[in-house]
Backbone as a chain_set.jsonl record, in Angstrom:
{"seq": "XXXXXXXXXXXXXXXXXXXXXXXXXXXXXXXXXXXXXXXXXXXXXXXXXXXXXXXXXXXXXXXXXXXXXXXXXXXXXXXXXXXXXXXXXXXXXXXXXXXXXXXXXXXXXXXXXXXXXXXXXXXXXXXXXXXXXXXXXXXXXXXXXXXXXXXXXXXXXXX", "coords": {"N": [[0.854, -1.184, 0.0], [0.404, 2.082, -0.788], [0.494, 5.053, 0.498], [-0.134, 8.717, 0.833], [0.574, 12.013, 2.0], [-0.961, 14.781, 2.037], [0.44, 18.344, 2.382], [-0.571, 21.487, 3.785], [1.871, 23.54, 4.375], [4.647, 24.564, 5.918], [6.763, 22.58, 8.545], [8.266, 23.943, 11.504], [8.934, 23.841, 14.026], [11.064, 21.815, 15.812], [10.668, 19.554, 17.823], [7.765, 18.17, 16.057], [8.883, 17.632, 13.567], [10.819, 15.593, 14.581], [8.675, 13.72, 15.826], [7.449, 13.36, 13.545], [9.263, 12.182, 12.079], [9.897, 10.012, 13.875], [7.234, 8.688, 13.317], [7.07, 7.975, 10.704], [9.469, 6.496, 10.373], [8.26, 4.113, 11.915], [5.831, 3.196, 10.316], [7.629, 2.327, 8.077], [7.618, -0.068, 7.666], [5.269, -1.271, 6.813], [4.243, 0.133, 4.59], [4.528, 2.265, 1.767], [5.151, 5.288, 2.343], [4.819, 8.973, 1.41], [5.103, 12.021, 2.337], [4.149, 15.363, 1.276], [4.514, 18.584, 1.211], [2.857, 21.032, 0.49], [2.996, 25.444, -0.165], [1.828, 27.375, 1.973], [-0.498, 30.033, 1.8], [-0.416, 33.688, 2.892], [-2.584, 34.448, 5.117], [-4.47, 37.572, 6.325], [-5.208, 39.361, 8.735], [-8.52, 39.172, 9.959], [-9.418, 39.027, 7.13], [-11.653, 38.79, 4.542], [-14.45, 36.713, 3.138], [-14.381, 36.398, 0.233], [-11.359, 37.159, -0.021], [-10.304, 34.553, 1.527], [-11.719, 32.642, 0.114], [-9.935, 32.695, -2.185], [-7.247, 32.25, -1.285], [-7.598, 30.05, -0.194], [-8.488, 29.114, -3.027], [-5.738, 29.131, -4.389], [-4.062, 27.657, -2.769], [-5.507, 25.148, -3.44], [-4.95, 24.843, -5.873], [-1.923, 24.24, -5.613], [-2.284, 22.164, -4.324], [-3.125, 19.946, -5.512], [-2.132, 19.31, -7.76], [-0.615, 17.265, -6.871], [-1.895, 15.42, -6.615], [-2.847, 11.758, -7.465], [-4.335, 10.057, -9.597], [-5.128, 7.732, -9.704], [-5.523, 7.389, -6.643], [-7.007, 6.951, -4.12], [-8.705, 9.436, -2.433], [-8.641, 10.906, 1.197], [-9.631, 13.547, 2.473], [-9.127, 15.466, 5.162], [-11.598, 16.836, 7.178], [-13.415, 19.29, 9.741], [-16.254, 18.391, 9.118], [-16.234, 16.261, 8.375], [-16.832, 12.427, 8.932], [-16.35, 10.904, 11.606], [-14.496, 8.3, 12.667], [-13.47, 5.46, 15.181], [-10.171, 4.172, 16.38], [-10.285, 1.723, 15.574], [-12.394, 1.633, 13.266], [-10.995, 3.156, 11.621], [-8.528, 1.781, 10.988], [-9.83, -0.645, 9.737], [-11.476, 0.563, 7.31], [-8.597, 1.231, 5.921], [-7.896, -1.329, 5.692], [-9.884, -2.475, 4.195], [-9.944, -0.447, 1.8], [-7.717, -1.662, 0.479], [-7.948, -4.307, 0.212], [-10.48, -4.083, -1.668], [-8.669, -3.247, -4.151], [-7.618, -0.513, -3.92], [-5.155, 0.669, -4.034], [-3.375, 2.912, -3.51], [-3.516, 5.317, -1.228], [-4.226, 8.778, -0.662], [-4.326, 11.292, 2.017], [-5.426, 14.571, 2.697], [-4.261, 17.533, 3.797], [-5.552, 20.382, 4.957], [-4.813, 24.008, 5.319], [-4.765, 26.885, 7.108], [-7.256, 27.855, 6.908], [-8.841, 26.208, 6.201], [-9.568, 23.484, 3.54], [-9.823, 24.238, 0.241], [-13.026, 24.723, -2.166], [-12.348, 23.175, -4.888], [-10.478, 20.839, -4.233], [-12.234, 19.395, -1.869], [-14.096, 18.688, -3.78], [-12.448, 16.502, -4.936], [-12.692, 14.912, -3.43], [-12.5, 11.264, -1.568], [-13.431, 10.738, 0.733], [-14.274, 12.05, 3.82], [-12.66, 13.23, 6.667], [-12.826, 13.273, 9.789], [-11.022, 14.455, 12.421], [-12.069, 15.414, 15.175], [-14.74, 17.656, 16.296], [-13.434, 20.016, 17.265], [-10.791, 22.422, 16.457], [-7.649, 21.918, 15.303], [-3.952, 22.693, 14.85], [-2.526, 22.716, 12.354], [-0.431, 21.588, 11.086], [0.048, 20.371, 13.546], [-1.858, 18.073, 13.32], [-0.674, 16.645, 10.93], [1.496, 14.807, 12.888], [-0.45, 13.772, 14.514], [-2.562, 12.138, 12.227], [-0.225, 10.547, 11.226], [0.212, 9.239, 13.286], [-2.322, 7.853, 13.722], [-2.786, 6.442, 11.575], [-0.079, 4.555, 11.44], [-1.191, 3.427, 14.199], [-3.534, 2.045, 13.198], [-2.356, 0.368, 11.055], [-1.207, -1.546, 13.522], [-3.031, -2.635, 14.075], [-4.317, -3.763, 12.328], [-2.898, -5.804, 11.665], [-2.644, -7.515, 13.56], [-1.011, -6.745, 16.153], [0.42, -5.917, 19.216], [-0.625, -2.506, 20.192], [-0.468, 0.467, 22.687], [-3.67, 1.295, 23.799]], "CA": [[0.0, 0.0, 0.0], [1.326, 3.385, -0.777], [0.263, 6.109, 1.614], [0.654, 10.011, 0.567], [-0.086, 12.364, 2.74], [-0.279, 16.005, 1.449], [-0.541, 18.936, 3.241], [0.133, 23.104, 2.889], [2.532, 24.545, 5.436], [6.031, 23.453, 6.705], [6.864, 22.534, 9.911], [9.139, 24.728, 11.946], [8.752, 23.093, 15.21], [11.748, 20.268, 15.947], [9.511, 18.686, 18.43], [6.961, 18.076, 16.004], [9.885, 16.947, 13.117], [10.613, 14.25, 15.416], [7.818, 13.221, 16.078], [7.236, 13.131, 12.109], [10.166, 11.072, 11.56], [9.433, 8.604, 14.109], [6.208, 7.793, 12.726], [7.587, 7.825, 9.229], [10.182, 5.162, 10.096], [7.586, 2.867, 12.296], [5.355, 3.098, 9.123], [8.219, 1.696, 6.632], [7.445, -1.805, 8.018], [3.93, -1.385, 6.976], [3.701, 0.741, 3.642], [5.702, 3.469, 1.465], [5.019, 6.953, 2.629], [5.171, 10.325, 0.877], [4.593, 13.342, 2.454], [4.195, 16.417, 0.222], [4.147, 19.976, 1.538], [3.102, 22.806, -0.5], [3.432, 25.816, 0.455], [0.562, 27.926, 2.095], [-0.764, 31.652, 1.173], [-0.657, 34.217, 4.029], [-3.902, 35.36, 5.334], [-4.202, 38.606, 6.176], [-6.063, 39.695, 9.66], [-9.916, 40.399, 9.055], [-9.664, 38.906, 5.424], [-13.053, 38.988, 3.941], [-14.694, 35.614, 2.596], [-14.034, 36.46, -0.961], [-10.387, 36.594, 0.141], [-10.089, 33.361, 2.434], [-11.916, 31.482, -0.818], [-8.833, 32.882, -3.138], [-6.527, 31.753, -0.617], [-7.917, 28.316, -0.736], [-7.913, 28.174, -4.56], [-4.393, 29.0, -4.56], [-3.763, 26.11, -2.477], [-6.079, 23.966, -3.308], [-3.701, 24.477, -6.8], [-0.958, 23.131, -5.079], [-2.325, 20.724, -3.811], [-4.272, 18.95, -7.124], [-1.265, 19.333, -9.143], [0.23, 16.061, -6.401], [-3.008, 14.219, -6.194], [-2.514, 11.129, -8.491], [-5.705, 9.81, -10.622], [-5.477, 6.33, -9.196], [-5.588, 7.638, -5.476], [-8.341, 7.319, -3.296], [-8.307, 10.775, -1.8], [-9.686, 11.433, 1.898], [-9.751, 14.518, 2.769], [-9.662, 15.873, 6.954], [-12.745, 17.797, 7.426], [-14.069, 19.226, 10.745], [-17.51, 17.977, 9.372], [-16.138, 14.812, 8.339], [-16.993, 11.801, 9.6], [-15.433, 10.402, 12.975], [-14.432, 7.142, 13.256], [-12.583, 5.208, 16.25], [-8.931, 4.01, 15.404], [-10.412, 0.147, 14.875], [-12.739, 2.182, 12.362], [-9.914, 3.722, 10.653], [-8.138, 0.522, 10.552], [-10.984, -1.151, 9.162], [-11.211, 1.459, 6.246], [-7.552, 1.173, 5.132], [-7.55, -2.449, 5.378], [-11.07, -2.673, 2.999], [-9.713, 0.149, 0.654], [-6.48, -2.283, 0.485], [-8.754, -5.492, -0.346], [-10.95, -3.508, -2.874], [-8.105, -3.034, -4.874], [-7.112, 0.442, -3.99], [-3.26, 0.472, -3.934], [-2.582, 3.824, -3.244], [-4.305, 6.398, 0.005], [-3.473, 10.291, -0.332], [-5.066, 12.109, 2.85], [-5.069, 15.686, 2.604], [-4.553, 18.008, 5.654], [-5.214, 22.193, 4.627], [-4.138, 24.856, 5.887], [-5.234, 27.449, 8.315], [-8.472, 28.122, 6.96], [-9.369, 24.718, 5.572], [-9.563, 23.475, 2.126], [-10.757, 24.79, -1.241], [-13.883, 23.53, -2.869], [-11.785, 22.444, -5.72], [-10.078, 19.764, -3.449], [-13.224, 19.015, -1.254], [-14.672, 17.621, -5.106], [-12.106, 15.269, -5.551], [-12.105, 13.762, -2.024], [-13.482, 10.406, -1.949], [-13.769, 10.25, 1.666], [-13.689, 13.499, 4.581], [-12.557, 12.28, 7.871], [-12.908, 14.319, 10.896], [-11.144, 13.7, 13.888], [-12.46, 16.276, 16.358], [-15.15, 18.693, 16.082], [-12.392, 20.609, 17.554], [-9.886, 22.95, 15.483], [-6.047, 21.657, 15.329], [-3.019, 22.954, 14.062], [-2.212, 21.902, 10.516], [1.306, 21.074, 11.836], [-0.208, 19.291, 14.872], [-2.788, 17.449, 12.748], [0.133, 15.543, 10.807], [1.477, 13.836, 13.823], [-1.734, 12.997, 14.623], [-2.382, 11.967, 11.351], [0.889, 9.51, 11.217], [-0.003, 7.924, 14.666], [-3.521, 6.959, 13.916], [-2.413, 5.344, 10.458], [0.831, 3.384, 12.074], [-2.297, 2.178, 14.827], [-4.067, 1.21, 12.084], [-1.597, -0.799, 10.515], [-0.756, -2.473, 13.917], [-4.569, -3.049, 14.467], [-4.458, -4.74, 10.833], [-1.918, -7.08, 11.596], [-3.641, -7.961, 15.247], [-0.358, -6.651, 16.793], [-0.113, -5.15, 20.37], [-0.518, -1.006, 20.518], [-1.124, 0.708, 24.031], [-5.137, 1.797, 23.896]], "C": [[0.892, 1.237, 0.0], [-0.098, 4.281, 0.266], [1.198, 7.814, 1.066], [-0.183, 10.977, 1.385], [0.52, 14.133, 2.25], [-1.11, 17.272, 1.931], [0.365, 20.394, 3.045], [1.101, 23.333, 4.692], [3.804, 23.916, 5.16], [5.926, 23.337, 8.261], [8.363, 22.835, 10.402], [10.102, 23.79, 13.033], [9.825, 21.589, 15.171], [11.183, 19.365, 16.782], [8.182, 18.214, 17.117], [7.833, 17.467, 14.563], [10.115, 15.986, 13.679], [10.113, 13.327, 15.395], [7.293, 12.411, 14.618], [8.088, 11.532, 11.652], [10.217, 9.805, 12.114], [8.484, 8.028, 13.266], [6.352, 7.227, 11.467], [8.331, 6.718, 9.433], [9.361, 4.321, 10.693], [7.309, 2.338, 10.85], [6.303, 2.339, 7.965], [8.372, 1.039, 6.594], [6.195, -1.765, 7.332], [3.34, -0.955, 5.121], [4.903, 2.009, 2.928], [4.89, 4.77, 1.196], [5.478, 7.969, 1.555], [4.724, 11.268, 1.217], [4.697, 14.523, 1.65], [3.822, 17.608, 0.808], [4.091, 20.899, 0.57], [2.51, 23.876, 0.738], [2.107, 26.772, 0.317], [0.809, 29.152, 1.528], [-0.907, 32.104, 2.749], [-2.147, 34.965, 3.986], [-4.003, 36.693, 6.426], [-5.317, 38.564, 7.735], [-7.668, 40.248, 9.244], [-10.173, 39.721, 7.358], [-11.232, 38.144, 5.336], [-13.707, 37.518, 3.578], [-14.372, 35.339, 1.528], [-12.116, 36.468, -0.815], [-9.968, 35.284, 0.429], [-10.505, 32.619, 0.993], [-10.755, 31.775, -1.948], [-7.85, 32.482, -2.299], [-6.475, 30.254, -0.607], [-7.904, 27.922, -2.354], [-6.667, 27.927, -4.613], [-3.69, 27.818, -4.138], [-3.729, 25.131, -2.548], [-4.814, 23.785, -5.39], [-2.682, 23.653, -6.613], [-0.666, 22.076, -4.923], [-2.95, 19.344, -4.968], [-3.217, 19.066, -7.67], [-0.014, 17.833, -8.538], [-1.074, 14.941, -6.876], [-3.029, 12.619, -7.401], [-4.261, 10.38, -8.578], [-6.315, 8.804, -9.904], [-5.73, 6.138, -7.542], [-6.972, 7.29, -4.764], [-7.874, 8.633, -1.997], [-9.429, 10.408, -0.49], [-8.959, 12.379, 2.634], [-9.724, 14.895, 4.216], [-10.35, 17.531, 6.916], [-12.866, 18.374, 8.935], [-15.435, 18.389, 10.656], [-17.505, 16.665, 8.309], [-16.492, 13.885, 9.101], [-15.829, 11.108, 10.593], [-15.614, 9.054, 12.839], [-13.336, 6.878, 14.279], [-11.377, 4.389, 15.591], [-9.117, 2.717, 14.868], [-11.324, 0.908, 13.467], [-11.895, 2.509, 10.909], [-9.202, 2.68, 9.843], [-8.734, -0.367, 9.533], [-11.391, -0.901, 7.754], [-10.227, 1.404, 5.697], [-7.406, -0.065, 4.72], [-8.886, -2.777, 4.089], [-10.618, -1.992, 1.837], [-8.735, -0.824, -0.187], [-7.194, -3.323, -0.862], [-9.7, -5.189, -1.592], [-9.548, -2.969, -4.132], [-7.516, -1.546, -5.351], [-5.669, -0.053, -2.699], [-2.603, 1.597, -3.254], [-4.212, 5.139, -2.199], [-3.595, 7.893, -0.022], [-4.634, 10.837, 0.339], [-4.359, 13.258, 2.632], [-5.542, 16.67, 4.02], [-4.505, 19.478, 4.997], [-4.68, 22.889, 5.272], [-4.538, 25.469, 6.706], [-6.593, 27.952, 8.246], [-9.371, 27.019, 6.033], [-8.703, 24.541, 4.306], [-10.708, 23.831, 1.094], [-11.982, 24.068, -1.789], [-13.111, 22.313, -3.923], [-10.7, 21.004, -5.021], [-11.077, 18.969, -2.955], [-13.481, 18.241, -2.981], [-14.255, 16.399, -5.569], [-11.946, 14.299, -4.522], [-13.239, 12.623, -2.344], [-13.94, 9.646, -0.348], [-13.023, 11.56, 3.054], [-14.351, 12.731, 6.019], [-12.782, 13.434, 8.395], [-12.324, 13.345, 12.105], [-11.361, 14.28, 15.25], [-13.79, 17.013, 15.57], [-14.366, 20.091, 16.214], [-11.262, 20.882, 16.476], [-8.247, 22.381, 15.649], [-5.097, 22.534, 14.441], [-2.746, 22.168, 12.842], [-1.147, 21.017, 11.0], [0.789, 19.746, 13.105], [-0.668, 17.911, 14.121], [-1.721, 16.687, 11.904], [1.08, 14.652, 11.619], [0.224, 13.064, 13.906], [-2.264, 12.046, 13.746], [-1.936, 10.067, 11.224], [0.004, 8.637, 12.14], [-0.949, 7.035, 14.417], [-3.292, 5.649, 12.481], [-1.423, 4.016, 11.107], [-0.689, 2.522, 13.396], [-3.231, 1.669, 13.724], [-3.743, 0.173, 11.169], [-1.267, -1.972, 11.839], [-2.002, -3.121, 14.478], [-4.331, -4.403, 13.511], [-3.975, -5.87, 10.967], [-2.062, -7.88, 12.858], [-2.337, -7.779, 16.455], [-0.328, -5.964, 17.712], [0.496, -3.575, 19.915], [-0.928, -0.788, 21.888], [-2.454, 1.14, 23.201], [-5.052, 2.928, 25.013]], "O": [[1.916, 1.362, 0.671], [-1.265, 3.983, 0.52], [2.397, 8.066, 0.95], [-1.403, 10.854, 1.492], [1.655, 14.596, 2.142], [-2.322, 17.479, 1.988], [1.449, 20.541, 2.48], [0.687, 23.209, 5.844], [4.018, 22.984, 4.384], [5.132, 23.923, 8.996], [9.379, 22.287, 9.978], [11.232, 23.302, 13.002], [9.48, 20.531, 14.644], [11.227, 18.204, 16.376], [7.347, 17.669, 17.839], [7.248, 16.411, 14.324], [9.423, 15.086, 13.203], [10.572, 12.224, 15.101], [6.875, 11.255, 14.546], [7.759, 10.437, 11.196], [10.437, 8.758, 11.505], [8.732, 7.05, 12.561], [5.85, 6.149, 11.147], [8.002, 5.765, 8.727], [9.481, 3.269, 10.067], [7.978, 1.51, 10.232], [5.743, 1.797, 7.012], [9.189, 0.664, 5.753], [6.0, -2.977, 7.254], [2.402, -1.494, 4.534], [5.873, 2.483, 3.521], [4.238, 5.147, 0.222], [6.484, 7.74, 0.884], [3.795, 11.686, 0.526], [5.863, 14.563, 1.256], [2.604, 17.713, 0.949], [5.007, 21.443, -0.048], [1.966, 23.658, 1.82], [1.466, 27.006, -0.707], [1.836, 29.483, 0.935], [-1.313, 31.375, 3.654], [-2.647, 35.736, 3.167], [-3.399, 36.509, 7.482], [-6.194, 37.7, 7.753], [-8.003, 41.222, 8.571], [-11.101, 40.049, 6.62], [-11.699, 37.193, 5.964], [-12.841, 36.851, 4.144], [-13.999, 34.179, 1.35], [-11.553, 35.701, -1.596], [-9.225, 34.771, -0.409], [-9.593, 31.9, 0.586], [-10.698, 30.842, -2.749], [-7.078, 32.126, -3.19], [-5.565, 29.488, -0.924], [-7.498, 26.874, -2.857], [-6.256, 26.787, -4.831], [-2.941, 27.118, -4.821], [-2.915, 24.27, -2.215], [-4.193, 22.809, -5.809], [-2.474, 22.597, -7.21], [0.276, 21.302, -5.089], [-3.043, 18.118, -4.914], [-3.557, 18.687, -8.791], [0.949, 17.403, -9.174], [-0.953, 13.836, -7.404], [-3.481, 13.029, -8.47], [-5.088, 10.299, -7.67], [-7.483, 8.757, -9.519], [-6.064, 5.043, -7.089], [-8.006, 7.618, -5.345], [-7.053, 8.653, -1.08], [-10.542, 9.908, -0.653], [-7.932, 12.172, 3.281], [-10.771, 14.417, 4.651], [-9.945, 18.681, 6.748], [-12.134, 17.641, 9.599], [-15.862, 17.784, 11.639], [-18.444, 16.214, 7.653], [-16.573, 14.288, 10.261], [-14.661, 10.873, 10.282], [-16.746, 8.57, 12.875], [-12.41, 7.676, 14.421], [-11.49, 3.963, 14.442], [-8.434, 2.349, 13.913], [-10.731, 0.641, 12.422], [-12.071, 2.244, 9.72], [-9.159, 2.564, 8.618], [-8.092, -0.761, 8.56], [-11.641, -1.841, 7.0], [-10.491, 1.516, 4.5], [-6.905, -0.267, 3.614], [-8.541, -3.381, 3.073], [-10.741, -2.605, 0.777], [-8.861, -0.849, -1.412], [-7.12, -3.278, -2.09], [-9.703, -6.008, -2.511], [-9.909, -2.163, -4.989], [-7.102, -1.252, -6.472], [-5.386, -0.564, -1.616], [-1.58, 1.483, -2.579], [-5.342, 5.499, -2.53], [-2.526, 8.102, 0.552], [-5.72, 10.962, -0.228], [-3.147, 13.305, 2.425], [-6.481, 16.656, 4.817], [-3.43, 19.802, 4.492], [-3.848, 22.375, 6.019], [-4.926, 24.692, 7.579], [-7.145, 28.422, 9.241], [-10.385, 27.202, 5.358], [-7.678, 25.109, 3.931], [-11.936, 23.747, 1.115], [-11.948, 22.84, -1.864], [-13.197, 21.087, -3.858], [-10.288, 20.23, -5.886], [-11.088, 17.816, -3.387], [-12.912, 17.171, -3.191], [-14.864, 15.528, -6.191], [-11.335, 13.232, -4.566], [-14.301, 12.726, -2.959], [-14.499, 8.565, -0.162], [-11.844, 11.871, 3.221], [-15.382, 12.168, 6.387], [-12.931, 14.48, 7.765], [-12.685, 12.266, 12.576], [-10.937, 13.765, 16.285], [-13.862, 16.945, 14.343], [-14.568, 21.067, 15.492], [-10.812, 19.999, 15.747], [-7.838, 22.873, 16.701], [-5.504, 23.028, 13.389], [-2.852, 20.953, 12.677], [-1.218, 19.809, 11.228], [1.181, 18.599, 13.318], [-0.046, 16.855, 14.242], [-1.887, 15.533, 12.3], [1.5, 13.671, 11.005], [-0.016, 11.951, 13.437], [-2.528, 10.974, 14.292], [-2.575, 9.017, 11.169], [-0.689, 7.66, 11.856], [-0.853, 5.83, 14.648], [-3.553, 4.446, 12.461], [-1.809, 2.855, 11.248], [-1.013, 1.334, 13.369], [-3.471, 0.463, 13.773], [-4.485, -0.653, 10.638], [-1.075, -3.141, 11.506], [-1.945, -4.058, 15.274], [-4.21, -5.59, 13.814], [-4.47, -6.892, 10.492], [-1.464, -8.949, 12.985], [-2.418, -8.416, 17.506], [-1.06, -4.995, 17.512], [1.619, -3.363, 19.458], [-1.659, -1.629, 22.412], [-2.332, 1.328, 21.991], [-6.064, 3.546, 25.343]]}, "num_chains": 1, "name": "protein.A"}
């Protein structure tokens, strides 16, 4: 299974690098990773709606010009659906068995994602109602996939 995970910002933060790279090497028992950062638009204090949605095209540019054809895209929504990490598990291992080869989740930026992204998702997760950091939200991200792979394989994770 390939796994791409593509998302707008960088990450500054060496605590949160780390953290990246662990999960990245658990994961390379399991599947081959690609993270893809493009690079966000600054939003401006106060910016208008008609701004914030040109901010998101720009991105959502970015971001469609990785997305590959054969992908099954899901998307992280706030008003995505929640599932629990056997859920999740459950979902990668069925996409697997249906004969999807390749998973690109997409994580936006600071004021979500563009419609033009939202269209091509083929599945918008949520894992809070609650707002996260973009940056945060790929740890998070990593972890729940690597438990999902060690769900898959019926191997012990703490709960």
């Amino acid at each position: 299974m390939k796994i791409t995970i593509i998302t707008v910002g960088k990450i500054k933060e060496k605590y949160l690098k780390d953290a990246i790279a662990e999960y990245s090497k658990r994961l390379s028992k399991y599947c081959k990773l690609d993270i893809i950062e493009v690079a966000d638009e600054k939003t401006p204090d106060n910016a208008s709606e008609v701004v914030e949605n040109q901010i998101r095209s720009k991105e959502a540019e970015r971001i469609l010009k990785h997305v590959k054809e054969d992908a099954f895209v899901i998307t992280l929504e706030i008003n995505g659906k929640q599932l629990t990490s056997e859920e999740l598990a459950k979902k990668i291992d069925t996409l697997g068995i249906q004969g999807h080869s390749h998973i690109t989740f997409i994580i936006g930026g600071s004021i979500g994602l563009g419609q033009e992204v939202l269209s091509k998702s083929s599945f918008a997760l949520s894992f809070s109602k609650m707002t996260f950091p973009h940056q945060l939200m790929r740890v998070i991200l990593l972890e729940q996939i690597y438990r999902s792979y060690r769900i898959i394989n019926g191997e012990p994770y703490h709960k």
